[in-house]
N, C-alpha and C positions, 0 to 999 in steps of 0.2 A: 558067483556073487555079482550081481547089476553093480555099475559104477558108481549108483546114488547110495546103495547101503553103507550105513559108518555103523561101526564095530561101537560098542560099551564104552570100551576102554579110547575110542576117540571120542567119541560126544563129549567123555569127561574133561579130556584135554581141551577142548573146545571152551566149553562152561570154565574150565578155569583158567584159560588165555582171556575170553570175554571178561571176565570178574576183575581180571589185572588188570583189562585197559579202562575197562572204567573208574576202578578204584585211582588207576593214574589221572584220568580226566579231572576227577572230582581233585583231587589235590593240584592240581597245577588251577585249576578253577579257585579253587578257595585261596592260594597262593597270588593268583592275580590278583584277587579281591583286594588282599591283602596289599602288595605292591600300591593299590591305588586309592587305598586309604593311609597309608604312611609314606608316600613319592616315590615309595622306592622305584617304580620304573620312571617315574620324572625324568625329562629331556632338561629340561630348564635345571636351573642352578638354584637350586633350592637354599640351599647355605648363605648363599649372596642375596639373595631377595629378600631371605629373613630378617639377616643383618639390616639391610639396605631399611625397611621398614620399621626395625623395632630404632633406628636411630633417629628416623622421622618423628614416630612415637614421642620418646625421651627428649629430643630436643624442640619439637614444634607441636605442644600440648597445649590447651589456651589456658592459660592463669584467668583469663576473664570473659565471662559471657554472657549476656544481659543482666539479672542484677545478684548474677555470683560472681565472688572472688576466690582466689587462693589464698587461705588462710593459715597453714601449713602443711608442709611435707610428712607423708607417715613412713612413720619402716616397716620395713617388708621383712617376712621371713625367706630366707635364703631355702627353706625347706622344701616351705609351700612355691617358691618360686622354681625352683626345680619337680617339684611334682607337677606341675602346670607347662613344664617344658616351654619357660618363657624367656624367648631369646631377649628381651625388650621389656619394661616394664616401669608404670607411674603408679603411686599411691599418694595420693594427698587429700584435704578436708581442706573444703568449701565452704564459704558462710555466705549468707544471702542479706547483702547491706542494707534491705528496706526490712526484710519480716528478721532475721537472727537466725533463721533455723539453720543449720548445719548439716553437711551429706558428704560422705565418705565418696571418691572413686576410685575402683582398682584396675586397670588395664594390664592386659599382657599381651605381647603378640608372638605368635607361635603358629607352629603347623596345626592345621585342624586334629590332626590323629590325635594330638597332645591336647590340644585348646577343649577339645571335646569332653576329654576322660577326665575332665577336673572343674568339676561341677559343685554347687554348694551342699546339696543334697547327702555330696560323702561327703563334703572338706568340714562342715559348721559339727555334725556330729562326733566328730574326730578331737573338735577341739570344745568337747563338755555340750554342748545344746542339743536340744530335738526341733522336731520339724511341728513347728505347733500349727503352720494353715501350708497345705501342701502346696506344690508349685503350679502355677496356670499362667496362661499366654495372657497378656494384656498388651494392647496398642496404644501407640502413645504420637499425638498428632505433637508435628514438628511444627515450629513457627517459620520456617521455609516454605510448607503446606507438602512434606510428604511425611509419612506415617512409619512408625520405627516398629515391628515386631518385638519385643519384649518376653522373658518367662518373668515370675516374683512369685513370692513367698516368705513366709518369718518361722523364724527361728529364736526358742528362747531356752533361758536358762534359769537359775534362781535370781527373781527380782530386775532382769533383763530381758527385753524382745528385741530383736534387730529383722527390719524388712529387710529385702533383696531384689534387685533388681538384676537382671542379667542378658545382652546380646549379645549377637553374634556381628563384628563391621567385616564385611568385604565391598572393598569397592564400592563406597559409598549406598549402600543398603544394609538397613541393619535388621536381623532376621532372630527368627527362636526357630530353629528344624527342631523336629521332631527325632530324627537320627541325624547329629550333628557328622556321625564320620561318615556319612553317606554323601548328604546334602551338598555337604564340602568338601567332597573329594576332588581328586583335582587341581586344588587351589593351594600354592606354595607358603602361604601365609595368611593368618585371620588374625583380626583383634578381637578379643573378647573384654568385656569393660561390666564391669561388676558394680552398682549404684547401691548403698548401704545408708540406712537412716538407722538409728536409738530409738526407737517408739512406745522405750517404758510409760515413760508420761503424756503420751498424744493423746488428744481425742480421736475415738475411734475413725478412720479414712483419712485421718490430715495427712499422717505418713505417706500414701499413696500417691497424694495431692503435690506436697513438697519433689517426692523426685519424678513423678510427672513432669511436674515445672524445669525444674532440673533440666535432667532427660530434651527437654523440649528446646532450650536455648542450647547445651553441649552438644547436642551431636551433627547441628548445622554447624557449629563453629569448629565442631572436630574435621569434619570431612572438608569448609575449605583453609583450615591452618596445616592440618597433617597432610590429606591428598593432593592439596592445594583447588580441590572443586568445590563450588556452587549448584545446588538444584533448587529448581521450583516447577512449580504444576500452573502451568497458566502465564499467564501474564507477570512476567517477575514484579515484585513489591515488597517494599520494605516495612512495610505494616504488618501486624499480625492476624493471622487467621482468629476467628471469633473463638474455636476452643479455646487458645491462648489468654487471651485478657478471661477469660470463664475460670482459668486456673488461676489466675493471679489474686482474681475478686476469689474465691474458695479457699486461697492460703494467706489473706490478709492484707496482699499487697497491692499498693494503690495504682492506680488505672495510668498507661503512659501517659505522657505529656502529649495534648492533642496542637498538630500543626496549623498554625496560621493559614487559614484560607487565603486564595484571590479577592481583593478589594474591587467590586463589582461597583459601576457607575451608577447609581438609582436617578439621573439627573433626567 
């Protein structure tokens, strides 16, 4: 028999040593994946950074942001809050001192793997509504002048529609992935911040318009009271970007107060 000849009964052997080891590959492969979509291989202290940030969260939230206030506190369900794997978490309603209108926000901060799996899409049907305008990405210009990724959609029930707003904050960017446990892997902690209006009785888009607005003064005031940072694109100013007064004139509310020029010499 030449050296090169293998017998039947070896090739077979062969074919099913190969089949083991790949079958082990593919699971230590899917295992990793795994690992770095939930930290489990994480070097860092995931537990502490949680902590550390959902305390930022709850104690340095802004009660007030251009022309929203805190108007009260809401309760959370301890359910929903556990299905959300929310180490950290605000719920309260806004009122807007110049127009009246009103907007829910819900924050939680949590590890992606968890922040992810707990989306409106199952949670709102869970609790009686369907999905009356399916969910899409919409951008939402910040009066800082950077630009926040957003999902939205509504959800209604009998004699009820509730819009939705939904991001993803890390580190001062706030994003809509596409595969949020991919996007974010990685990363020992995300906020997710949930913007909700009542738009039984709106004229069609005002909803929109309202947590646009929103949206537009909170999340600069979020990132520097919670991160404690500041962005801007350009030359910093404290004026606002021309979207901004577009939204304000669109949801009723009156133009800021213009500053006092330099008094120029005509002599």
């Amino acid at each position: 028999m030449a050296p090169t000849d293998i017998r039947p009964t070896q090739k077979k052997s062969i074919v099913g040593l190969l089949s083991v080891l790949v079958a082990g590959f593919m699971v230590l492969g899917v295992t990793a994946v795994q690992g770095v979509w939930t930290d489990r291989w994480s070097s860092q202290n995931v537990a502490a950074d949680l902590k550390q940030k959902a305390d930022l969260l709850e104690t340095r939230f802004p009660k007030r942001f251009g022309a929203w206030e805190l108007s009260q506190e809401l309760p959370s369900d301890p359910k929903q809050l556990e299905r959300a794997g929310a180490v950290g978490h605000i719920s309260r309603l806004y009122a807007n001192k110049e127009t009246g209108a009103k907007v829910s926000a819900f924050v939680v901060c949590a590890t992606p793997h968890n922040a992810s799996g707990h989306t409106p899409d199952r949670c709102y049907p869970g609790a009686g509504f369907e999905i009356a305008e399916t969910e899409h990405r919409q951008s939402i210009p910040l009066a800082d002048g950077r630009t926040a990724e957003t999902f939205t959609g509504t959800f209604s029930k009998t004699r009820q529609t509730l819009r939705v707003f939904w991001t993803y904050g890390l580190d001062g960017r706030w994003i809509a992935p596409q595969i949020a446990r991919i996007e974010l892997a990685g990363t020992t902690a995300v906020y997710k911040l949930y913007v909700i209006i009542d738009e039984t009785s709106l004229p069609g888009g005002r909803s929109s318009l309202v947590c646009a607005d929103f949206l537009s003064s909170l999340l600069p005031a979020f990132d520097e009271a919670v991160l404690g940072k500041t962005f801007t694109l350009g030359e910093s100013s404290s004026e606002p970007l021309p979207a901004v007064p577009q939204l304000r004139e669109a949801i009723g509310m009156p133009p800021p107060a213009k500053k006092a020029g330099p008094i120029r010499n005509r002599g």
